[in-house]
N, C-alpha and C positions, 0 to 999 in steps of 0.2 A: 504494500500500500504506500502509495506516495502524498505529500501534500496538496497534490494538484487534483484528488482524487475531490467528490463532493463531500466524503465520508472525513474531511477534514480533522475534524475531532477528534474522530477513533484513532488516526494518525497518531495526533499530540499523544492521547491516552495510552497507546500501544508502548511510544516511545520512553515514557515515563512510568512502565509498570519498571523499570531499570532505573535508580537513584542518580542522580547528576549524569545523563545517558551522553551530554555536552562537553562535560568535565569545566563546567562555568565556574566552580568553588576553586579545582586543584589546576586550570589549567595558567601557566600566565602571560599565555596570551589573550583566556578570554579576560584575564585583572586586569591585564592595562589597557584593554579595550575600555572597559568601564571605568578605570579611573582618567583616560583621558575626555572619555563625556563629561563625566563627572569634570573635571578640572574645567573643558569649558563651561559650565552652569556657574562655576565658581567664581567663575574670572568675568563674569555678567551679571551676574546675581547677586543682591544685598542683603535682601531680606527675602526668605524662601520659607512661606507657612505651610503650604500644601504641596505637594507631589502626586503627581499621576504618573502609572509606572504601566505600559503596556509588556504583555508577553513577560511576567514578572515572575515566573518560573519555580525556582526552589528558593526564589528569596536572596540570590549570590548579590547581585547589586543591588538590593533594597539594603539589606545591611551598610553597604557602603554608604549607599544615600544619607540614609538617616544618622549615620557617623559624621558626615562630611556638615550635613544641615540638623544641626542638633535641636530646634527649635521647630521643626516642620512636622507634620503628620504627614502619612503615604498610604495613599490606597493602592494596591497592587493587583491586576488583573490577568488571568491567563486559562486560555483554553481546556489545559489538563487538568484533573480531580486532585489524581497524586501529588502533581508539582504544589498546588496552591496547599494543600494538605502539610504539605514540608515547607514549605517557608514560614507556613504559621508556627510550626512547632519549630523550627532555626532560630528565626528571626526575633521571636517571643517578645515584641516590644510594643507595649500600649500606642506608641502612636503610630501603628501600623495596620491597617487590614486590608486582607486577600478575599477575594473574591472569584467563584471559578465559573465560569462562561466566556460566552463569544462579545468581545469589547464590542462589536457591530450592534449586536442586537442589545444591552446591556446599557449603551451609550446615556442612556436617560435616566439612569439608577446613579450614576457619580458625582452628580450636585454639580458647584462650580468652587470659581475661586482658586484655579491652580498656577503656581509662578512659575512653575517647571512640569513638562512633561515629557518622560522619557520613553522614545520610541523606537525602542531599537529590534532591529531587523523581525521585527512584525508586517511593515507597513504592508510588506506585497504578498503576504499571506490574506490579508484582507481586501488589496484591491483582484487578489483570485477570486474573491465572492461576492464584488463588487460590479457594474458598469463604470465605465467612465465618470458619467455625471454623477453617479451615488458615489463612489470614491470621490470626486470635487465637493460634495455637499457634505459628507461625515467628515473631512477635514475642515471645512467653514465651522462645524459643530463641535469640533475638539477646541477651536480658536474662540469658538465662543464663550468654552469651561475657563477660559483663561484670564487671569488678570491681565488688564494694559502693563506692558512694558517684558509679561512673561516670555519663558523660552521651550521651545521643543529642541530637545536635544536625541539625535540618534546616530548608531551606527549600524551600516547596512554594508555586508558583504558583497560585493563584484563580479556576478557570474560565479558557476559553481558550472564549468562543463563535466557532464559525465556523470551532474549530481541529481537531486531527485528536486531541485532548486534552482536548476541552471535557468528553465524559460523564466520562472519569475524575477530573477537578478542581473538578466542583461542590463547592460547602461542603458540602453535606449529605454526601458523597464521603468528603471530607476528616475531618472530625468523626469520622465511622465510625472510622477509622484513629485520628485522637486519643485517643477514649475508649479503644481498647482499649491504647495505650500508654499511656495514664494508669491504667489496671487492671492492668499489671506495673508501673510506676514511676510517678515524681511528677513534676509538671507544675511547672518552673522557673521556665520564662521563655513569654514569646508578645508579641510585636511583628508590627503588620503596614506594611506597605510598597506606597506607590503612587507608580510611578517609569515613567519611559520611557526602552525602550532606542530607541537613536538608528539604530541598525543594522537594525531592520525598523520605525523610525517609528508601536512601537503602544508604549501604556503599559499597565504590566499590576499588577496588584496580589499581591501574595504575601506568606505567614507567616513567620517564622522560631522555631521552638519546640522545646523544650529538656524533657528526660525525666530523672531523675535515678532511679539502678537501686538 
């Protein structure tokens, strides 16, 4: 079963009857993937009370979040039962809660008010279940959860040929998704990165770019 499959879900679900199936806690290349998002929120951000955390997993970067923003509350959101199951028992921190369902459908359940939103390599899982226009209109609706001046901050891998991820992460893919988040908000930052994780032995190339609402 692939992601690209409609049975979406059962994907995540599969993936995660196996503990960190990513290796997001032990790997570190996914750490300084997330401490360099992290750093840029940092280096924009002054005052951060809320976080919205898409595809928030076992909790590996909410932990860091909320270390990084010690005054902020986080709600963290992600498709699989298990993952969200573990980061609640990880993470064990009152100003944090998970939630496990489809951010798409869900989208109306998260209130507002957020200075930071961290979206990392979720986005094109969702415009798989999206049209065009309905991917243009859920990102006007994330911008809308947002406070003025807030940031969406992500990191989105580069093509995956050969991977069960390749048609969703061509650049041309990618871009699509950019522009239209650069047509609700302003394009901050963009760094890219070519690094290898040591844990499946392939090097991969990936973005990290920043939305300012």
């Amino acid at each position: 079963m692939s992601p690209d499959d409609s049975l979406q879900e059962e994907y995540f679900d599969e993936k995660f009857e196996e503990e960190d199936p990513w290796s997001f806690r032990s790997s570190s290349y996914e750490q300084e993937k997330y401490r360099r998002q992290t750093r840029v929120a940092e280096e924009r951000l002054t005052d951060v009370d809320r976080i919205l955390e898409f595809g928030c997993a076992e909790g590996a970067h909410s932990e860091m979040l909320l270390d990084r923003f010690p005054d902020a509350e986080l709600l963290g959101i992600d498709v699989a039962e298990d993952a969200v199951e573990r980061a609640r028992e990880s993470v064990g921190e009152e100003r944090a809660e998970f939630i496990a369902g489809d951010a798409v459908e869900r989208v109306d359940e998260f209130g507002g008010g957020f200075d930071l939103v961290v979206w990392s390599e979720t986005i094109y899982y969702m415009g798989n279940q999206l049209s065009v226009p309905e991917m243009n209109e859920y990102i006007q609706t994330v911008f809308d959860l947002m406070t003025d001046g807030g940031l969406v901050v992500m990191a989105n891998i580069i093509g995956q040929e050969g991977s069960e991820e390749d048609r969703l992460t061509r650049p041309e893919v990618l871009d699509a998704y950019y522009g239209m988040l650069g047509a609700h908000g302003e394009e901050v930052s963009r760094e890219v990165f070519v690094e290898a994780k040591s844990e499946s032995g392939e090097t991969h190339e990936y973005e990290i770019r920043a939305f300012r609402a």
